[in-house]
N, C-alpha and C positions, 0 to 999 in steps of 0.2 A: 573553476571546478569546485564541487563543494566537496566541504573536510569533510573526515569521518566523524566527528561532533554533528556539523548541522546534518547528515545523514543519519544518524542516530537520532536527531531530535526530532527529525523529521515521521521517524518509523514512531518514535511514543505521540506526537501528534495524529499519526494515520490511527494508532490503535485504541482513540480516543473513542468514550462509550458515551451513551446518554444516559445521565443519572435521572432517579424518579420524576424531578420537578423539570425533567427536558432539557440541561445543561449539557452540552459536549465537557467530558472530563477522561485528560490523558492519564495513565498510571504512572503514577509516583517513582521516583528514581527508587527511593525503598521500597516502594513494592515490588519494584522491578528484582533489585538485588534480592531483596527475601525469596523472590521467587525461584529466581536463578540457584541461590544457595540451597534452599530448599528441595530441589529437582535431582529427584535422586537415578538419572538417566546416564546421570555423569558427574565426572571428580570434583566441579567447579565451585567455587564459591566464591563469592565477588561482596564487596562492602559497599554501603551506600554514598561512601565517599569515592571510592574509587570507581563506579558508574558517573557519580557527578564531575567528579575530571574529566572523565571521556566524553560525560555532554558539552563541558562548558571547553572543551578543548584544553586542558592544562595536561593530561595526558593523551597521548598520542600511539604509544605501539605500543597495544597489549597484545596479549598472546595469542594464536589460533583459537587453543582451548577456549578461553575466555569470549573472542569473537563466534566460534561456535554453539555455546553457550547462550550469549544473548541472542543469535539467529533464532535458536529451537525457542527458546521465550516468545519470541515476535511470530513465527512460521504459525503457533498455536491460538492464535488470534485471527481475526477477520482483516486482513489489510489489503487494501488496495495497490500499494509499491512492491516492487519486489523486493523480496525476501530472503537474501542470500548472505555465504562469509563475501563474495566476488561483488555484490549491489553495496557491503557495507564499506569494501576497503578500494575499489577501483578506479580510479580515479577517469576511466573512461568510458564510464556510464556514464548516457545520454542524460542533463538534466531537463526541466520542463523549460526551465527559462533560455536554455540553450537552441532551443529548436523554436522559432516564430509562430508555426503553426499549431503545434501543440499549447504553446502560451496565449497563443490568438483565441482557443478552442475553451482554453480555460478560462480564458475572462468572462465569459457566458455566465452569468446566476446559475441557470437551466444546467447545463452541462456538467458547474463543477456540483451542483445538486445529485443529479443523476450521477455521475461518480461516487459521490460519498455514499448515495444510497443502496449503490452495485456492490459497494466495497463491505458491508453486513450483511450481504446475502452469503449460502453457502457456494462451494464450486460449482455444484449440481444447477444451482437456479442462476447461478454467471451464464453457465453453458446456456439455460435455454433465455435467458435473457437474449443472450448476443445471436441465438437460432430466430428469435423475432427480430431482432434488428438488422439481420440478414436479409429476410423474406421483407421487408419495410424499404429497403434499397435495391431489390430486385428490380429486373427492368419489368414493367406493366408494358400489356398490348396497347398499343396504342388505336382510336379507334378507327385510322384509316385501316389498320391491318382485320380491325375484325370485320369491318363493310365485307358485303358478296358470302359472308360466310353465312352458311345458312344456320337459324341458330334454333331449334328444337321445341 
């Protein structure tokens, strides 16, 4: 099962952007805490040393506040993973490497392409993305069924 580190490391890898010259770039552990401190939604304020415990795993139980805190940070980004305090601290969330077909599914270029690329859309164009990939696995007539019909 993965710690709550590589599950955090995981979210600032998902919420990686592309900078001008086409680089995937995660946000900075400080930028992350400036953020969080910054965020005036709530009491929190967090130091860039105490986020990089929590990446690098040297600490371990922060507080709800705190875990709540860095969720609202990440929620407000485009991420493909869930996004929850229960996805950061659970330990029985499903991982990818956990499940063969999921894993099998990711090994594709294609696939995890198409992932990352769904994952910077808004929810709006997720929905009608996955309404075309609905209609794309629909069952088609087949054309013994359309023979005899007559067709106009």
């Amino acid at each position: 099962m993965a710690t709550l580190a590589e599950r955090l490391n995981a979210w600032f890898a998902d919420a990686a952007t592309t900078d001008a010259v086409g680089r995937r770039r995660e946000p900075s552990t400080a930028e992350v805490a400036q953020a969080i401190s910054e965020d005036s939604s709530h009491d929190v304020t967090i130091s860039r040393s105490y986020l990089a415990a929590l990446r690098n795993g040297s600490q371990t139980n922060p507080t709800i506040s705190v875990l709540a805190a860095i969720v609202q940070y990440f929620r407000a980004r485009p991420m493909t993973l869930p996004v929850s305090v229960g996805a950061l601290i659970n330990e029985e969330t499903a991982d990818a490497a956990d499940d063969p077909a999921w894993a099998s599914s990711l090994a594709d270029r294609q696939v995890r392409s198409i992932a990352m690329r769904a994952g910077q859309l808004t929810p709006e164009m997720r929905e009608q993305l996955l309404s075309i990939m609905d209609a794309l696995d629909a069952p088609r007539p087949s054309a013994s069924s359309t023979e005899g019909q007559d067709v106009d």
